[in-house]
C-alpha positions in Angstrom: 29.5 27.4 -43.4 29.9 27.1 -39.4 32.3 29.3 -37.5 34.6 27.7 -34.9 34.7 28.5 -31.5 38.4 29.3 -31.6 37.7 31.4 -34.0 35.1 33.2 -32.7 37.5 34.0 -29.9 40.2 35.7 -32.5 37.1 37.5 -33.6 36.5 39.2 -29.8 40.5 41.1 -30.0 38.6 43.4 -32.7 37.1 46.2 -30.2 33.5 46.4 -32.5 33.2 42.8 -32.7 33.8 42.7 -28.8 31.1 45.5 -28.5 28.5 44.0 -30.5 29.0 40.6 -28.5 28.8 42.3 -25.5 25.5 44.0 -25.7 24.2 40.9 -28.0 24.4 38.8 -25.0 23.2 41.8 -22.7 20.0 41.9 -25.1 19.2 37.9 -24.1 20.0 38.5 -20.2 17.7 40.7 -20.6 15.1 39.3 -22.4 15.4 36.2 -19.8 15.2 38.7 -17.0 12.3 40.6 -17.5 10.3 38.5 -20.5 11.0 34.9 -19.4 8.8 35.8 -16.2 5.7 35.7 -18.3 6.0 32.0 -18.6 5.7 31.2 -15.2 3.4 34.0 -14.1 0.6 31.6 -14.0 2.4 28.9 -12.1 2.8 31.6 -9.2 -0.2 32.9 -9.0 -2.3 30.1 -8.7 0.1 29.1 -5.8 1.2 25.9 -7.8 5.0 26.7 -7.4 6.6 29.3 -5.2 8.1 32.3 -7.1 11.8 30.9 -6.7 11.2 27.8 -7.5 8.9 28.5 -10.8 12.0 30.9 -11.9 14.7 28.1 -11.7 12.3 26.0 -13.4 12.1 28.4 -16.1 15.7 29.1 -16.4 16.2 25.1 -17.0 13.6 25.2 -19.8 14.6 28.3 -20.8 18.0 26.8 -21.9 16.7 23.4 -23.0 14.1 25.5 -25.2 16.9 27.5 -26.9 19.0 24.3 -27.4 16.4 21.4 -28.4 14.5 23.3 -30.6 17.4 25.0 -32.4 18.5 21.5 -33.6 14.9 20.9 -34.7 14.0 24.3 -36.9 16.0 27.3 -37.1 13.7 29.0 -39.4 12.9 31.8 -36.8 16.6 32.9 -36.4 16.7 32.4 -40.5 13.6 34.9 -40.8 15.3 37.4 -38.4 19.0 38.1 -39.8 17.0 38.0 -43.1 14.8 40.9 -42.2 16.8 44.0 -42.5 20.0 44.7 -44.4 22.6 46.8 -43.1 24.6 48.0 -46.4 28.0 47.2 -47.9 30.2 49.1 -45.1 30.6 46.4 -42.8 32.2 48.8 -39.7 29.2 51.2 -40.4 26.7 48.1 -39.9 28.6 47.0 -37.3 28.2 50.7 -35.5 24.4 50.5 -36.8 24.4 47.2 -34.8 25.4 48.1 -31.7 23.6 51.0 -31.5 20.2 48.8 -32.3 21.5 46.7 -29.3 21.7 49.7 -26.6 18.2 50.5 -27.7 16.5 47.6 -27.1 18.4 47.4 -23.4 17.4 50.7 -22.5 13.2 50.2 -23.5 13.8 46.7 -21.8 15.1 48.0 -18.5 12.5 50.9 -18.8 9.4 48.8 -19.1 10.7 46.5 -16.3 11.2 49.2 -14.0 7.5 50.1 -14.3 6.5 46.0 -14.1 5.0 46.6 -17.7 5.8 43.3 -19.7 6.9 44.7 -23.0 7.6 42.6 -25.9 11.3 42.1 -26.7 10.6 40.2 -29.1 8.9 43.2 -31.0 11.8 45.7 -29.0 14.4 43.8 -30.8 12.7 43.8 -34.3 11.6 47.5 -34.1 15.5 48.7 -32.3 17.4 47.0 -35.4 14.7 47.9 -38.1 15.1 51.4 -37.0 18.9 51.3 -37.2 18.8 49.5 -41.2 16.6 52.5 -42.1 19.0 55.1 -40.3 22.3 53.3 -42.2 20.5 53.9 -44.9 18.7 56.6 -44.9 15.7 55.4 -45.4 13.5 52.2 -46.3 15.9 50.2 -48.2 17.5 48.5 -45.3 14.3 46.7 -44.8 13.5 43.3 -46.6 9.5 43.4 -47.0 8.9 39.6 -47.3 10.6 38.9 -44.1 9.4 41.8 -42.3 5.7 41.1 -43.1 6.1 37.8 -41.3 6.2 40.2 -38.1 3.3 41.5 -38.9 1.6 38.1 -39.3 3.3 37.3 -36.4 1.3 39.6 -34.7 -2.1 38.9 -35.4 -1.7 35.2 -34.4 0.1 35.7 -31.3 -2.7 37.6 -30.2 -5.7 36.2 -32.3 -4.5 32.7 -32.0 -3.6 33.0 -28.2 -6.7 34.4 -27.0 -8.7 31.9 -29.1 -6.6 28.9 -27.7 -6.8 29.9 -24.6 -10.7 30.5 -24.1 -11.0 26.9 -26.1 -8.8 24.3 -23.8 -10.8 26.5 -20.3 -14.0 25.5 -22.1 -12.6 22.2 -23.1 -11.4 21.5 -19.5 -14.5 22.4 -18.3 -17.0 20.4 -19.7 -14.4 17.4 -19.4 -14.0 17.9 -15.9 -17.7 18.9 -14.7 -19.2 15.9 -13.2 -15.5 15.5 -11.3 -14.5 15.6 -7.4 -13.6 19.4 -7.3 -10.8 18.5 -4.2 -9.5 15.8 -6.9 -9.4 18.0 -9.8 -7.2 20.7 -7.9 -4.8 18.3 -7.4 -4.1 17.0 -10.5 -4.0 20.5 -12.1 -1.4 21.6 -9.0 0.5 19.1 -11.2 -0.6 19.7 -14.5 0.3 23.6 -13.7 3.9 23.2 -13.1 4.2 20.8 -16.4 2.3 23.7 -18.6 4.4 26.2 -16.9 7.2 24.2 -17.9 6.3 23.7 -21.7 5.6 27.3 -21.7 9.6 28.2 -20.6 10.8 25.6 -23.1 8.7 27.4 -26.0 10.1 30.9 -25.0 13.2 30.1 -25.0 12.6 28.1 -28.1 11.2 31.3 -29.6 13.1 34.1 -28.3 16.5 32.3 -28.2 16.3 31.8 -31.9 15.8 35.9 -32.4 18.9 36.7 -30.8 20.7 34.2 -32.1 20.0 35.4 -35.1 21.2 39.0 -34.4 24.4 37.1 -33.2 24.9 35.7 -36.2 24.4 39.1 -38.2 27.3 40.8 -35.9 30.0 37.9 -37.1 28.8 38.2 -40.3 29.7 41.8 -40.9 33.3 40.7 -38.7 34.5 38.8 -41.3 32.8 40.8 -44.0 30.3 37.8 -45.4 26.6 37.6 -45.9 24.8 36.0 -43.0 23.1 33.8 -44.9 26.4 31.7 -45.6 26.4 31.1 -42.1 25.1 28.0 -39.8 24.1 28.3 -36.1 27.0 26.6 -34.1 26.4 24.0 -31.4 29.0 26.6 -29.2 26.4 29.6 -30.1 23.1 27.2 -28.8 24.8 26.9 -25.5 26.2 30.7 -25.2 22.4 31.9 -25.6 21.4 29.2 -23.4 23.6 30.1 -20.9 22.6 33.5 -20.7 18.8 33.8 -21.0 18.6 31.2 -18.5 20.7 33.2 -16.0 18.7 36.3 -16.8 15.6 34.4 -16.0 16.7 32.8 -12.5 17.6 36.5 -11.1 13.6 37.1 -11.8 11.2 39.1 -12.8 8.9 39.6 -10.0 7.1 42.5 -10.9 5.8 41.3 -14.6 4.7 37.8 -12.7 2.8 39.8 -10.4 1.4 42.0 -13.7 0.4 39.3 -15.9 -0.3 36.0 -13.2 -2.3 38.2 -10.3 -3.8 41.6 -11.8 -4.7 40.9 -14.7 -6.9 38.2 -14.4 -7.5 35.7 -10.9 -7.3 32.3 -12.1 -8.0 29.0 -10.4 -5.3 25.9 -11.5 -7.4 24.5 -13.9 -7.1 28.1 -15.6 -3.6 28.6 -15.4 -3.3 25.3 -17.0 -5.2 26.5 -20.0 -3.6 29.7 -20.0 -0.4 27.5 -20.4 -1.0 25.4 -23.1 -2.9 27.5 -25.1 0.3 29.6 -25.4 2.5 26.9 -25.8 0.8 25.3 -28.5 0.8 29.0 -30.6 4.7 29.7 -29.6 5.4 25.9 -31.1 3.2 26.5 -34.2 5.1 30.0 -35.0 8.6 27.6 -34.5 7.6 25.3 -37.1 6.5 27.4 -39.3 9.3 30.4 -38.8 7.3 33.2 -37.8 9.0 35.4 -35.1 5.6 36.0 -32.9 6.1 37.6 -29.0 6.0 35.5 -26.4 4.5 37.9 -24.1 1.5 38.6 -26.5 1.1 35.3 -26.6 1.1 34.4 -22.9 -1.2 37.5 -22.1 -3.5 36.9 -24.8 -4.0 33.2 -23.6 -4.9 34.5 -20.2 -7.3 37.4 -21.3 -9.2 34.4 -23.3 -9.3 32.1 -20.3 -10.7 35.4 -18.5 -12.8 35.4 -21.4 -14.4 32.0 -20.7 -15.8 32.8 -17.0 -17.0 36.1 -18.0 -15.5 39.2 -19.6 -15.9 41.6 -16.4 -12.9 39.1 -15.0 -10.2 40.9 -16.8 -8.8 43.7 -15.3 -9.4 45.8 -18.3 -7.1 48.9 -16.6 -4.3 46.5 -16.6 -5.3 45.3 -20.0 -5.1 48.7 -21.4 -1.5 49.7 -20.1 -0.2 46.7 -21.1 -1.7 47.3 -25.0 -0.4 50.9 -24.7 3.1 49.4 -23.6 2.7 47.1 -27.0 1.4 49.8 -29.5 4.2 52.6 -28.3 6.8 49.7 -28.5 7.7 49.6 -32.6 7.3 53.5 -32.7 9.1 54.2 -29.7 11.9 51.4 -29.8 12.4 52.1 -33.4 12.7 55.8 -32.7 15.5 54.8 -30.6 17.0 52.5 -32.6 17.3 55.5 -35.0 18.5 58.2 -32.9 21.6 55.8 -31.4 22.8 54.9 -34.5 22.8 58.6 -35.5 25.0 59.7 -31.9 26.9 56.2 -32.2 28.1 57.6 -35.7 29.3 60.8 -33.9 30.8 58.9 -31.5 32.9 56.3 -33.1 
């Protein structure tokens, strides 16, 4: 079944319903805001596009990416409402909820203050898995076949992005060896801001899907229904649209500056790579339904492009707070996760 917009609205006059909404959509600002930068890190640094410029790009194909491929698949959203289960007591699932929701704005907000590009992808699955196991108490809030998707998810983000990127560099090179240099940095000025672009469209198309999904959980447990008897609404496409492409056009400048200028110095040609290599894996994990981080992803496809020049041109410092930033994510994000629930129960 599909939910009406109208009705959606009648929904909001319920004070938890309102709540959840509120800090549902606060979760995908975010996530444009300080994750979105990632895809047009590259763009910037290799002076393709000027920082303003490359974010309004992204917030267009942010939106696009959310909308387009939505219609196409929806099997990541599917994979994500599927993952946890929240019990029979729809108000204390909704409580559960919203607590997962503060969590994963607070580690967001945290990591961008420090210019660390977290995962919110993996923020989001760790905040709400921690919240099904504190609901209740203990590990059978979690569906295992969904979950281990994440895990997959993972591994080929990182695997798979490193590998793709350190491939098309190679493959770009030898193509382009015997070519005009001058030439060559021209086309790839051009070629930069079209990967850059495909990037944004895939992270949204990724990431948009996850929240959605959450969304969809929260009305679920409104009108007291499983969420799989639910459809994703045109209106909801647009909504999430809307507002992960207006978190990503206020910016993230300190993640572009971590991930497109410290981390690695690439040439156009590089960035390029970096680009498509990423874009190819986030479209692959869309097909297929697999929730993978974008920001993995992105970073990985630069380390491999690193890679291909020489491994002493990856700043391994900045390598090695970003992994911490990764590994302490599902503990520390879940640990939240469990803790609000717990002071959200005392508090409502």
């Amino acid at each position: 079944m599909t939910l009406p917009f109208l009705e959606f609205l009648g929904l909001l006059k319920e004070p938890a319903v309102a709540i959840v909404v509120v800090l549902t959509l606060g979760v995908i600002f975010v996530n444009g805001w300080t994750d979105a930068p990632n895809a047009i890190a590259t763009c910037v640094s290799t002076r393709s596009m000027k920082p303003r410029a490359a974010i309004m790009m992204a917030a267009v194909f942010d939106f696009l990416g959310v909308f387009v491929m939505t219609l196409v698949s929806n099997k990541v959203a599917s994979t994500i409402s599927n993952m946890v289960d929240f019990g029979e007591n729809y108000g204390d699932a909704t409580v559960a909820l919203c607590a997962a929701m503060f969590a994963i704005v607070s580690w967001a907000t945290a990591a961008w203050a420090f210019g660390i590009p977290t995962s919110e992808s993996h923020a989001l699955i760790a905040g709400v898995s921690g919240a099904a196991i504190a609901i209740n108490g203990g590990l059978d809030g979690i569906n295992g076949s969904e979950w281990i998707k994440v895990v997959y998810g993972l591994v080929l983000s990182s695997v798979l992005g490193f590998g793709s990127g350190f491939a098309i560099t190679k493959l770009v090179e030898a193509i382009c060896r015997r070519m005009d240099r001058v030439k060559t940095v021209k086309f790839f000025k051009g070629a930069q801001i079209a990967s850059g672009a495909s990037m944004a469209f895939m992270h949204g198309a990724q990431d948009g899907q996850k929240f959605m999904g959450i969304f969809l959980l929260g009305i679920s447990f409104a009108k007291g229904i499983g969420v799989s008897d639910f459809e994703i609404p045109i209106w909801l496409m647009i909504i999430c649209s809307i507002v992960m492409a207006t978190g990503t056009s206020i910016g993230g400048y300190k993640i572009i500056k971590s991930v497109g200028m410290d981390m690695v110095k690439l040439e156009t040609y590089q960035g390029f790579s970096a680009d498509m290599g990423g874009a190819f894996c986030l479209l692959l994990a869309s097909l297929t339904g697999i929730p993978v981080s974008t920001t993995h992803t992105k970073t990985t496809a630069i380390m491999g492009v690193g890679a291909a020049k020489r491994l002493s041109a990856i700043n391994w410092s900045v390598v090695k707070e970003m992994i911490w930033a990764w590994i302490l994510t599902f503990p520390g994000c879940g640990l939240l996760g469990y803790l609000m629930v717990l002071l959200f129960q005392r508090l409502f």
